[in-house]
KEKE-3310 file (N, C-alpha, C; in steps of 0.2 Angstrom, whole numbers, plus 5000, padded with zeros to 4 digits):
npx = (5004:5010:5019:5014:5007:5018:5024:5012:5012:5023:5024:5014:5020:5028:5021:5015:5024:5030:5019:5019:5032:5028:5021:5026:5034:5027:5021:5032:5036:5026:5028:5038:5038:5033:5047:5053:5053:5063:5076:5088:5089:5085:5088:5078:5069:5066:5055:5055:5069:5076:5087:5097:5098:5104:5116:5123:5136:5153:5159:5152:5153:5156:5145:5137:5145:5139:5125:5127:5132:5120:5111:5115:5129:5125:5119:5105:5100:5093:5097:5089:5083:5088:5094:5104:5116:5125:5139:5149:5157:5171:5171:5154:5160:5169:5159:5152:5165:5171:5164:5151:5154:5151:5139:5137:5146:5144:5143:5134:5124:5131:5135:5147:5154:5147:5150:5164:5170:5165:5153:5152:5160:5174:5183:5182:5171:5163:5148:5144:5147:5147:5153:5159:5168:5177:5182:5193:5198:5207:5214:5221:5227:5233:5240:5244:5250:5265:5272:5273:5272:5286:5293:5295:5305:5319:5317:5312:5322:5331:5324:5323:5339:5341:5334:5339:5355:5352:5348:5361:5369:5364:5364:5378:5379:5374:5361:5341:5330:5316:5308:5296:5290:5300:5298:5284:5283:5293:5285:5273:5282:5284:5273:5268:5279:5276:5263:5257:5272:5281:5286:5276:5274:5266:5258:5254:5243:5233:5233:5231:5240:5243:5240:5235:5222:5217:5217:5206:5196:5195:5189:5177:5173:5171:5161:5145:5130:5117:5109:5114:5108:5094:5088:5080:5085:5096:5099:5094:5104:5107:5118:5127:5140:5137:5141:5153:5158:5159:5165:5179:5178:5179:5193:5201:5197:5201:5215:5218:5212:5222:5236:5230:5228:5243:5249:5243:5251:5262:5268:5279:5285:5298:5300:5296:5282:5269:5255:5245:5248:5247:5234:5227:5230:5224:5211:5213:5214:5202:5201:5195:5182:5172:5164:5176:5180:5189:5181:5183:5197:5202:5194:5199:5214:5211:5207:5218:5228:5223:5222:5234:5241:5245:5247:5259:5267:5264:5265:5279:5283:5275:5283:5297:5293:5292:5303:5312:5306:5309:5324:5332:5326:5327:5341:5342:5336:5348:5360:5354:5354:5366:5371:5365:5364:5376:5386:5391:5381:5365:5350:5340:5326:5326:5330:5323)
npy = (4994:5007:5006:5009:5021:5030:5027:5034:5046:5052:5050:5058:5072:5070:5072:5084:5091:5092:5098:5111:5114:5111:5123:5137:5136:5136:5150:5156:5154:5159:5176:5178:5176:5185:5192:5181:5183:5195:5184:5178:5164:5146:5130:5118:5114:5107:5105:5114:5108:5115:5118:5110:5094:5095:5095:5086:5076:5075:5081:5098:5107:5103:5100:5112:5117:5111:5114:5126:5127:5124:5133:5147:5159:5168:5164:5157:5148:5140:5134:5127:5136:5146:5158:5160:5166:5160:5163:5162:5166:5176:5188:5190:5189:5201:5209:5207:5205:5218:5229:5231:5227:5233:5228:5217:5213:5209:5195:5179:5173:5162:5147:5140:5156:5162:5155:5154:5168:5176:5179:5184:5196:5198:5204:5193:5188:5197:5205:5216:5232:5247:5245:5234:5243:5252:5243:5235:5248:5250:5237:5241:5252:5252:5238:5232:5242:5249:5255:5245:5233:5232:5234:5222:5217:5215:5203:5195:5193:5188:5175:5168:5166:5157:5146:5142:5139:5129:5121:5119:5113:5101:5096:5094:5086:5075:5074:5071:5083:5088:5099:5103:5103:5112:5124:5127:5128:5137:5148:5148:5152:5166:5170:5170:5176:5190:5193:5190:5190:5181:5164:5150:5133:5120:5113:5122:5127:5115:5100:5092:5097:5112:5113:5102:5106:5117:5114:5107:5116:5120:5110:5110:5122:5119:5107:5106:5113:5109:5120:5129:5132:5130:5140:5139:5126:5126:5125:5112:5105:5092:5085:5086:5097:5108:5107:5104:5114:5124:5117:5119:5133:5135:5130:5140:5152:5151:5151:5160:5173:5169:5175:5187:5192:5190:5199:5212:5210:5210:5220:5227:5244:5244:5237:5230:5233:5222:5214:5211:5221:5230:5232:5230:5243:5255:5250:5253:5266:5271:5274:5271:5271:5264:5250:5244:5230:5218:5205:5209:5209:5196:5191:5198:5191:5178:5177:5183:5172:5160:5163:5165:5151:5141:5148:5156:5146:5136:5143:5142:5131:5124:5133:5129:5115:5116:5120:5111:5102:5107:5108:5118:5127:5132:5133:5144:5152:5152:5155:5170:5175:5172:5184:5197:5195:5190:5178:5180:5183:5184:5185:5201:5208:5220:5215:5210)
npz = (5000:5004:4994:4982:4986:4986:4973:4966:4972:4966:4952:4951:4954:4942:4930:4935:4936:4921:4914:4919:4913:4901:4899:4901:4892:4882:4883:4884:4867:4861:4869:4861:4849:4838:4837:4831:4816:4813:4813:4805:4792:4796:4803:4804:4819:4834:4847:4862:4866:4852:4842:4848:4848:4835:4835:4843:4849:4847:4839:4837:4830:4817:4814:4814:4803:4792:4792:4792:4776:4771:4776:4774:4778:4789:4803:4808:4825:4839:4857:4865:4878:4874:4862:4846:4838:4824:4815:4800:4789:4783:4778:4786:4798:4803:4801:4814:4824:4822:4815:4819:4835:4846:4848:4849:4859:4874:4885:4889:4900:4913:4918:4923:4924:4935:4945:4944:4942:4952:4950:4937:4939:4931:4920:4907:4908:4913:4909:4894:4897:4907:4919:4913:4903:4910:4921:4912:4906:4920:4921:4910:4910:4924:4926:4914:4907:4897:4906:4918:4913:4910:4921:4926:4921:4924:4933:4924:4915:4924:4927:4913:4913:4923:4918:4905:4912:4919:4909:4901:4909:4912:4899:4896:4904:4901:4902:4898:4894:4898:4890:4887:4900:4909:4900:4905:4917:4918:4912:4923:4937:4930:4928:4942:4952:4943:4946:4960:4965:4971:4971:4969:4974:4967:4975:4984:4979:4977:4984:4971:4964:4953:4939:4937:4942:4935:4924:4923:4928:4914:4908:4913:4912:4898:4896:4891:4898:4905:4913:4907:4895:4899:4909:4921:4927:4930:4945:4948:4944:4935:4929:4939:4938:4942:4956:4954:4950:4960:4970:4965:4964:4978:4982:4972:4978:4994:4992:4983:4992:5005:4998:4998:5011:5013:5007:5014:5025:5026:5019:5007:5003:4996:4987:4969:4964:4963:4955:4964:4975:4967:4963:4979:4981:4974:4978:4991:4990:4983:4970:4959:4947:4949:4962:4971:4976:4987:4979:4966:4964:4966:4955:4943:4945:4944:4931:4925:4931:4924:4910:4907:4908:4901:4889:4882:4887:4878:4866:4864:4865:4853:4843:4843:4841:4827:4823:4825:4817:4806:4799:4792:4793:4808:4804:4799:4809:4819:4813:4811:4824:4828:4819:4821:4837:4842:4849:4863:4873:4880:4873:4872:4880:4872:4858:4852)
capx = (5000:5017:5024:5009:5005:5023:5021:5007:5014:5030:5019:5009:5025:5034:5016:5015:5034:5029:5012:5022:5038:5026:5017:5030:5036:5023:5021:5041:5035:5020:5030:5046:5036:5036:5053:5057:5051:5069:5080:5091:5088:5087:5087:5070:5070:5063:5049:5060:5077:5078:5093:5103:5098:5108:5124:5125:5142:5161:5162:5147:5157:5157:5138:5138:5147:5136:5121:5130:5131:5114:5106:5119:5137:5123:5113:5101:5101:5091:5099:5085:5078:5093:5094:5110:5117:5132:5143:5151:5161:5176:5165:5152:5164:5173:5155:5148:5168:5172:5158:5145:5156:5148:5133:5138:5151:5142:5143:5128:5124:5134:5136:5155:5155:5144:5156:5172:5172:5163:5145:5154:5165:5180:5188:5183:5166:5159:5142:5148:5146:5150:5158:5167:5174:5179:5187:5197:5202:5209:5218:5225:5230:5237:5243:5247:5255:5272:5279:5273:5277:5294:5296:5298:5310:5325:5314:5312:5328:5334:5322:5325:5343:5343:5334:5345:5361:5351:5347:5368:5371:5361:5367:5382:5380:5371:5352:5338:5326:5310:5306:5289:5288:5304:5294:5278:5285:5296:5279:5271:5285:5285:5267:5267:5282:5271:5256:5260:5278:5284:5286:5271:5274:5259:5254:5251:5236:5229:5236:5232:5244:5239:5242:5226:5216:5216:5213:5199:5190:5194:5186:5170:5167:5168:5157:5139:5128:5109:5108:5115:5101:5086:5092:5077:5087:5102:5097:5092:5110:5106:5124:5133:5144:5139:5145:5161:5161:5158:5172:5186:5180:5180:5200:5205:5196:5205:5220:5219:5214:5229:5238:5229:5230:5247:5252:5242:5254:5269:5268:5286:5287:5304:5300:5293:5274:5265:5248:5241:5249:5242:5225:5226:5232:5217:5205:5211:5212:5194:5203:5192:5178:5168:5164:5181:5183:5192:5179:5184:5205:5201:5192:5206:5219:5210:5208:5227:5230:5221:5225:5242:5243:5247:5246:5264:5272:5260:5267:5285:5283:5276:5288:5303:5291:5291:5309:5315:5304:5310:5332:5332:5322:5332:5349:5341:5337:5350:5363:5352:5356:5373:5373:5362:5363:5381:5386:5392:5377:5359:5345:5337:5321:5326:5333:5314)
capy = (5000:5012:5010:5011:5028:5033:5028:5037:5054:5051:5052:5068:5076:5071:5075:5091:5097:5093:5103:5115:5117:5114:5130:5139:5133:5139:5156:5158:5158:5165:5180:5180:5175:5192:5192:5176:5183:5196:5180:5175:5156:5142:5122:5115:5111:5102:5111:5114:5107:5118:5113:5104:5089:5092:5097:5081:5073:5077:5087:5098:5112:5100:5098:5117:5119:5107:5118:5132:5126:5124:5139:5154:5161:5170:5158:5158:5140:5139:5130:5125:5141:5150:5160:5164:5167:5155:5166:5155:5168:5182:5195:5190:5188:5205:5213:5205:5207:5223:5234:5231:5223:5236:5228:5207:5213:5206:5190:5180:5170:5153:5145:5141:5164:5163:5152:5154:5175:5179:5183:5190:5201:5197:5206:5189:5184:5204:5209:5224:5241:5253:5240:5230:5249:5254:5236:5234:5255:5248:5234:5244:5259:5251:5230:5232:5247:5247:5254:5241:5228:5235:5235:5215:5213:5210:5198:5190:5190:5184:5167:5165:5163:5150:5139:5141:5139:5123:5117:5117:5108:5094:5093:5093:5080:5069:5072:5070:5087:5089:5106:5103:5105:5119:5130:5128:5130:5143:5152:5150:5153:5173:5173:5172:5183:5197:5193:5188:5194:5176:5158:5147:5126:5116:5110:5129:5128:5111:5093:5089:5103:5118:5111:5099:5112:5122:5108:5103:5121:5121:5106:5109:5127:5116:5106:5110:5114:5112:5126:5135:5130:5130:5141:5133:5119:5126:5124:5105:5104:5088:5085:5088:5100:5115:5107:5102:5121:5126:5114:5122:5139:5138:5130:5146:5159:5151:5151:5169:5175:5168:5179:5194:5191:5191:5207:5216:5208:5209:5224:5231:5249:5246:5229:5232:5231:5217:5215:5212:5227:5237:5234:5232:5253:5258:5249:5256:5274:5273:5281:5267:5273:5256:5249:5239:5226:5211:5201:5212:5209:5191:5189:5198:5188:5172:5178:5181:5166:5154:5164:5165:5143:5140:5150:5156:5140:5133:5146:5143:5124:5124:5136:5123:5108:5118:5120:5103:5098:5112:5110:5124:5136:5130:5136:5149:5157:5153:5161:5177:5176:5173:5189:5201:5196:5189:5171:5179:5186:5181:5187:5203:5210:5225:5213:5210)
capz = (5000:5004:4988:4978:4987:4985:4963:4963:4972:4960:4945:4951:4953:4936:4926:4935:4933:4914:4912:4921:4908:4893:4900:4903:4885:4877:4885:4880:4862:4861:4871:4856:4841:4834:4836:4827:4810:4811:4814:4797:4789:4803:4801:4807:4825:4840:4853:4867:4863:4849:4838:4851:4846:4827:4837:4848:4847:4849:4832:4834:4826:4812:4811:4813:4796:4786:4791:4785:4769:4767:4779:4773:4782:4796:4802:4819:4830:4846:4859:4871:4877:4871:4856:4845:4828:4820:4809:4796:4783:4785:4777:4792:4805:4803:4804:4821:4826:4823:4811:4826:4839:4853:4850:4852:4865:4880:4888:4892:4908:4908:4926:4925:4926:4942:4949:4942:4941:4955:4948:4931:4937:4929:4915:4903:4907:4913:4902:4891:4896:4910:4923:4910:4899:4918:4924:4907:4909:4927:4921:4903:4916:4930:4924:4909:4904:4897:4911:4921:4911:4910:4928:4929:4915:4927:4934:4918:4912:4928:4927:4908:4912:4928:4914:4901:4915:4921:4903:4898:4915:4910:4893:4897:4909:4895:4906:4894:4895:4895:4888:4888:4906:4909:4898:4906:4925:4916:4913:4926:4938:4928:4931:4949:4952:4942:4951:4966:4969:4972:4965:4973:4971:4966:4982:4988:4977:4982:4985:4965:4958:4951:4933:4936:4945:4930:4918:4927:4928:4907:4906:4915:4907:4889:4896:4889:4906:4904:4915:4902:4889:4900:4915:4926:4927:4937:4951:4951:4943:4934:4928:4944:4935:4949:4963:4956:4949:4968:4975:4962:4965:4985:4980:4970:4983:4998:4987:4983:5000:5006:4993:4997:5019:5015:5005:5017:5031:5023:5012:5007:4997:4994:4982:4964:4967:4961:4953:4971:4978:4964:4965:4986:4983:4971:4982:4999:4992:4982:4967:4955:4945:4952:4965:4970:4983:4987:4976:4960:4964:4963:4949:4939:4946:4942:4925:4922:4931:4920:4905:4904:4912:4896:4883:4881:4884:4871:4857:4862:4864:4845:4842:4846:4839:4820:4822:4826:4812:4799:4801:4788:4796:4814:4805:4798:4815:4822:4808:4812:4830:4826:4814:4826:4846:4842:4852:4868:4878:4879:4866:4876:4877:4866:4853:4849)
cpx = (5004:5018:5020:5005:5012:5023:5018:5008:5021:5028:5015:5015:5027:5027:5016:5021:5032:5026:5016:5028:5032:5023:5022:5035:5033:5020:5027:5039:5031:5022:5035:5042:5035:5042:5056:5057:5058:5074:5082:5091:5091:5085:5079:5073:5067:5060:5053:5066:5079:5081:5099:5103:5102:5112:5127:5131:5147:5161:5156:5149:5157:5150:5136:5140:5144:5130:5122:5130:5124:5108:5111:5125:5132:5117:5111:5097:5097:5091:5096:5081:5082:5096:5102:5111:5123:5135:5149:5158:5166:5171:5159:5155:5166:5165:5151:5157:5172:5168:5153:5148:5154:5142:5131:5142:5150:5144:5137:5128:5128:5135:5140:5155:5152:5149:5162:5175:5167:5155:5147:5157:5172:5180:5183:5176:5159:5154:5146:5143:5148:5154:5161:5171:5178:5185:5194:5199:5208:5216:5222:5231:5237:5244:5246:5251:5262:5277:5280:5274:5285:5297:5299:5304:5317:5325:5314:5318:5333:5332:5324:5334:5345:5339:5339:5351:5358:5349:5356:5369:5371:5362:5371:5383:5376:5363:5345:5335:5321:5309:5300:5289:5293:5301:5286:5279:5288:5289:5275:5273:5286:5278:5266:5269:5278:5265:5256:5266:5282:5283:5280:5272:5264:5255:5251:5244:5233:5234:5235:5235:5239:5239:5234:5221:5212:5213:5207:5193:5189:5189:5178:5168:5169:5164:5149:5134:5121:5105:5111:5110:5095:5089:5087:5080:5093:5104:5097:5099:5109:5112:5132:5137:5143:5142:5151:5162:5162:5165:5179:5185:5182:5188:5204:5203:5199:5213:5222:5220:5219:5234:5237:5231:5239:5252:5250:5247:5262:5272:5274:5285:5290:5304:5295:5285:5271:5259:5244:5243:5245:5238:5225:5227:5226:5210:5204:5211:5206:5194:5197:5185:5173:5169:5171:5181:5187:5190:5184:5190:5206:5200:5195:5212:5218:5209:5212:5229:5228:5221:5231:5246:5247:5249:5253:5266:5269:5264:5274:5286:5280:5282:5296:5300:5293:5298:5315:5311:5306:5317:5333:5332:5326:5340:5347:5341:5343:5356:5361:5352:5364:5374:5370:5364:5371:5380:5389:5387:5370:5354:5342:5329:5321:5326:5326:5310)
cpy = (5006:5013:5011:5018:5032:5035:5032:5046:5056:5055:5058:5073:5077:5074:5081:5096:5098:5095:5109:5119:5115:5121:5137:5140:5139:5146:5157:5159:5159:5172:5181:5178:5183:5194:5187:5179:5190:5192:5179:5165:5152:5136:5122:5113:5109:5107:5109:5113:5109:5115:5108:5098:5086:5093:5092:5078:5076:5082:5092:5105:5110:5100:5106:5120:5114:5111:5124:5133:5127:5132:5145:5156:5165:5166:5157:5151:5143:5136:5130:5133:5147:5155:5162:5161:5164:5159:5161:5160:5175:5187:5197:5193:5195:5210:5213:5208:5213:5230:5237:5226:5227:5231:5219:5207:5208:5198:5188:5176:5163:5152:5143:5150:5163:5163:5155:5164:5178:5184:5186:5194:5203:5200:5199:5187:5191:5205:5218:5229:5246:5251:5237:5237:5250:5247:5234:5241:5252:5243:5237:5250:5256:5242:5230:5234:5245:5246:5247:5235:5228:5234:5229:5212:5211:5204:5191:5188:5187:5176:5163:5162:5159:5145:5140:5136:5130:5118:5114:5114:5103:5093:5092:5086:5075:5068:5072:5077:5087:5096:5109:5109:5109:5123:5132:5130:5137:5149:5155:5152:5164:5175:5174:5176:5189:5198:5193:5190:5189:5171:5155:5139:5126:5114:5115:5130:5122:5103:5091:5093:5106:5116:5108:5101:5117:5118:5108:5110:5123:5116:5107:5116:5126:5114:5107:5108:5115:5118:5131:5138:5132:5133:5139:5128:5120:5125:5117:5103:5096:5084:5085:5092:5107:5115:5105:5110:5126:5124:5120:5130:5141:5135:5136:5153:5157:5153:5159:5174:5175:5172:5185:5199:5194:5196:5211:5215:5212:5214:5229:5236:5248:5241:5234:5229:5226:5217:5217:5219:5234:5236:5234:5241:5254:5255:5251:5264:5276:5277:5275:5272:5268:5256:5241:5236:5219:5205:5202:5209:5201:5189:5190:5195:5181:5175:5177:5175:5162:5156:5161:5157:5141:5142:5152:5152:5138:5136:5144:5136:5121:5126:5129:5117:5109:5117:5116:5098:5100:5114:5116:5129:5137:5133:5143:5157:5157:5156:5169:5180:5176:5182:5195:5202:5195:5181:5175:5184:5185:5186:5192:5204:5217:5223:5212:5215)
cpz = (5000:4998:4983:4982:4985:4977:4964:4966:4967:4954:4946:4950:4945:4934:4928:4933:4924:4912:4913:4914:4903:4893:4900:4896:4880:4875:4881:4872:4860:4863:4864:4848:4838:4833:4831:4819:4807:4810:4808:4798:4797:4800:4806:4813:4830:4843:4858:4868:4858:4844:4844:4848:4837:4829:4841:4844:4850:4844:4833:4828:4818:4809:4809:4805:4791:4786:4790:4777:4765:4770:4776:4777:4790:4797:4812:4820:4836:4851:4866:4870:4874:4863:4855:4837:4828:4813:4806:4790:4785:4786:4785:4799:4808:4803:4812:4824:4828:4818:4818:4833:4846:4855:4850:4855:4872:4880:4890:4897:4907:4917:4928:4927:4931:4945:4950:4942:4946:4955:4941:4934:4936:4923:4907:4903:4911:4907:4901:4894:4902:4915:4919:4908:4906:4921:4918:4908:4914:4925:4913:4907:4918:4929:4921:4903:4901:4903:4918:4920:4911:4917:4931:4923:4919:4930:4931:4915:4919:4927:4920:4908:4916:4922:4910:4903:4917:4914:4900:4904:4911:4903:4893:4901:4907:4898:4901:4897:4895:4895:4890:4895:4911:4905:4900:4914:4924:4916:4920:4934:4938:4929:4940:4953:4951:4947:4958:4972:4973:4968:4970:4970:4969:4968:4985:4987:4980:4980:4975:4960:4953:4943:4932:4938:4939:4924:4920:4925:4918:4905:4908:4912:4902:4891:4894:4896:4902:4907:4912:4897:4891:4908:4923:4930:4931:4942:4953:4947:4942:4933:4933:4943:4939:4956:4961:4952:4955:4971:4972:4962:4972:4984:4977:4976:4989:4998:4986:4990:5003:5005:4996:5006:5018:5013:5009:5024:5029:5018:5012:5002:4994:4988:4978:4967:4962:4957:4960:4973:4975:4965:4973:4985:4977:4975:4988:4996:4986:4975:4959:4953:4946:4957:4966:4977:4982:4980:4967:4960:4962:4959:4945:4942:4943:4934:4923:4924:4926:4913:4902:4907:4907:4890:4880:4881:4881:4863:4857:4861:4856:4842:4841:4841:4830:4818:4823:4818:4806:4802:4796:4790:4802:4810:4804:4804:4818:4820:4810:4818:4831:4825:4822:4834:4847:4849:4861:4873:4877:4875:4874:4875:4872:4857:4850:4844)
residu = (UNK:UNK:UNK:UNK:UNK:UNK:UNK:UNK:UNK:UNK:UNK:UNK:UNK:UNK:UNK:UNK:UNK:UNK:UNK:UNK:UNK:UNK:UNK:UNK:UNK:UNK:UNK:UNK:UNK:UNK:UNK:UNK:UNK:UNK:UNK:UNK:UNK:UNK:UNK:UNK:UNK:UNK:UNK:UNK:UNK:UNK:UNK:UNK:UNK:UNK:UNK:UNK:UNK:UNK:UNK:UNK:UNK:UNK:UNK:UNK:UNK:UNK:UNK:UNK:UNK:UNK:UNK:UNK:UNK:UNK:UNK:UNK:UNK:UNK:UNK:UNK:UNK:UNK:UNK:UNK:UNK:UNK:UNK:UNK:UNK:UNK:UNK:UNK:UNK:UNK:UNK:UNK:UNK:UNK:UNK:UNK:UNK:UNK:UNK:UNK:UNK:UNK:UNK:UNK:UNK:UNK:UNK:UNK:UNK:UNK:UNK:UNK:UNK:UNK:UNK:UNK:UNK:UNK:UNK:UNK:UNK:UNK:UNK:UNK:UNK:UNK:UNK:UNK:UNK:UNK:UNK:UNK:UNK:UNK:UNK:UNK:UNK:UNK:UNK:UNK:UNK:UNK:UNK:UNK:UNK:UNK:UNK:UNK:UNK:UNK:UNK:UNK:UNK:UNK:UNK:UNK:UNK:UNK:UNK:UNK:UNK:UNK:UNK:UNK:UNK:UNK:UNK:UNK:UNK:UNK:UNK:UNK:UNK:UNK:UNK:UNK:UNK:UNK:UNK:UNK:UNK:UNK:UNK:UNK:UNK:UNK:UNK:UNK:UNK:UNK:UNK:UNK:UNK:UNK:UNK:UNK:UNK:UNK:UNK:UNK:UNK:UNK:UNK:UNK:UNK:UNK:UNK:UNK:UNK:UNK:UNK:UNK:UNK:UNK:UNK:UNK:UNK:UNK:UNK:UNK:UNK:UNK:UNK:UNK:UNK:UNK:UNK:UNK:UNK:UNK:UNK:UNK:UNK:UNK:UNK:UNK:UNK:UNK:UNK:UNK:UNK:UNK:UNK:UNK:UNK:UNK:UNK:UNK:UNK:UNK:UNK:UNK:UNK:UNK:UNK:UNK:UNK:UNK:UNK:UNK:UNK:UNK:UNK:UNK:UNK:UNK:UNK:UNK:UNK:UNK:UNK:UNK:UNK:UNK:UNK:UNK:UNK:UNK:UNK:UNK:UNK:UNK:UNK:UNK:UNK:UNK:UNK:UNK:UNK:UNK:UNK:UNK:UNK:UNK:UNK:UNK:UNK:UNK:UNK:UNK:UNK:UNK:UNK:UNK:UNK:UNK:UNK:UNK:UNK:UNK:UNK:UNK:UNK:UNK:UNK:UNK:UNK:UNK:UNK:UNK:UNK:UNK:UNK:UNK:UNK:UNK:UNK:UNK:UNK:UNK:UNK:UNK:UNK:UNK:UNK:UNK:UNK:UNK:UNK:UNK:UNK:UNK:UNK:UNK:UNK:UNK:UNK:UNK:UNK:UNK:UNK:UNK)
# end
């Protein structure tokens, strides 16, 4: 008699949750049908899953370029309850990019941003307009000026040459290298320094190195999130994909914190100032055109961090793979390095 009361309040449940989202459905396009009729060419698609259902797979980018072919180079996809346009051709591109690019500037809701940037207010995943012009001002100003880049160059050229000095060791001493991973430490070794104002191992961040921390947070905002699609659905977080975007955000803000506890402990005039130190000085003397608080300093810090994880040593570790595979080109430069830098002293930042 239990579980035949149980079934039967099961079933009221799921049949109402459904009357519920078809109503709810149905209103949604009855409220935008007048709007549908400026949309450009669109494949034929499902009542409430839109076109998702043609982009399933590993490639959908792939399936995206076959209904290009036949819908036009501007072509409008509805992905659940989510509307959006697929630019397919230069010509297009360079008008959404840069002709009308004030007006697809923005960002739209996505639940990795909640998480991972503090509500959106980071620099990368900020909606366009008077807080993002203002937060990019801030960090063009103050971060990433020349002169402020310029200020870590002895920095830089101090670290670029302890690898060099420990790469001719080790050849010398017949040790195999891994490059790979002396230019990705190399990296983020000059990340830290700038930002931070020191080196941090990989345990600082959490017991599974900062390498697979990062991984992790790329992987789960590719992920496609139905609380992206049908933002209802965030909540009942079907996917699990909010709590483990919860766990790796409360890893980066303790992590930061940390960081931030410890400039205000430890704060030396006489040392070049850091990222941290800049923003701590625009946030305590209020000279911001926003409202800035610790939340804000974070969210730019996590941006640069998980920017910059890879991305240089990615180009120089190509770099190197192109050059190993092309001995031509490999003497070439190194003829030109000869002829320019000359063989006794190391390539500077000027030589650039």
């Amino acid at each position: 008699m239990g579980f035949r009361v149980f079934c039967s309040n099961s079933m009221t449940l799921i049949w109402g949750t459904l009357v519920v989202f078809l109503f709810v459905y149905a209103l949604y396009v009855l409220l935008n049908i007048h709007k549908r009729k400026r949309f450009p060419p669109s494949p034929t698609g499902f009542p409430i899953l839109g076109h998702l259902l043609l982009l399933a797979g590993k490639n959908p980018h792939q399936h995206l370029q076959k209904l290009a072919k036949k819908h036009g180079p501007i072509m409008y996809v509805q992905l659940g309850l989510v509307p959006a346009i697929v630019v397919s051709s230069v010509d297009a591109a360079e008008k959404f990019l840069k002709t009308y690019d004030h007006m697809f500037a923005s960002r739209p809701h996505s639940e990795a941003s909640q998480y991972l940037s503090y509500g959106q207010k980071s620099l990368i995943f900020a909606k366009y307009g008077v807080y993002w012009r203002n937060m990019r001002k801030l960090c063009a100003v103050h971060l990433l000026s020349n002169h402020k880049i310029n200020s870590f160059q002895s920095m830089r050229k101090q670290e670029v040459q302890l690898l060099i000095e420990s790469i001719k060791k080790e050849a010398h001493d017949c040790v195999v290298v891994d490059l790979s991973a002396r230019i990705l430490s190399l990296n983020a070794n000059l990340t830290c320094l700038m930002m931070f104002g020191k080196k941090y191992m990989d345990e600082d961040l959490d017991k599974r190195g900062f390498k697979a921390i990062v991984q992790d947070v790329v992987d789960l905002a590719s992920t496609p999130n139905l609380g992206d699609f049908f933002p209802f659905l965030g909540v009942i977080d079907l996917q699990g994909l909010n709590r483990k975007l919860k766990d790796l955000s409360k890893v980066f803000d303790e992590f930061l914190e940390r960081i931030i506890d410890e400039h205000v402990e430890y704060h030396d005039r006489d040392q070049t100032k850091d990222f941290v130190d800049t923003m701590m000085d625009i946030m305590q003397s209020g000279e911001a055109e926003f409202q800035f608080d610790r939340r804000h300093i974070k969210a730019i810090l996590l941006d640069m961090l998980l920017a910059a994880k890879d991305t240089t040593a990615s180009t120089v570790e190509w770099i190197l793979t192109e050059l190993l595979r092309h001995p031509q080109v490999m003497k070439k430069l190194q003829n030109e390095l000869q002829e320019v830098v000359g063989l006794e002293r190391m390539v500077k930042e000027s030589d650039l």
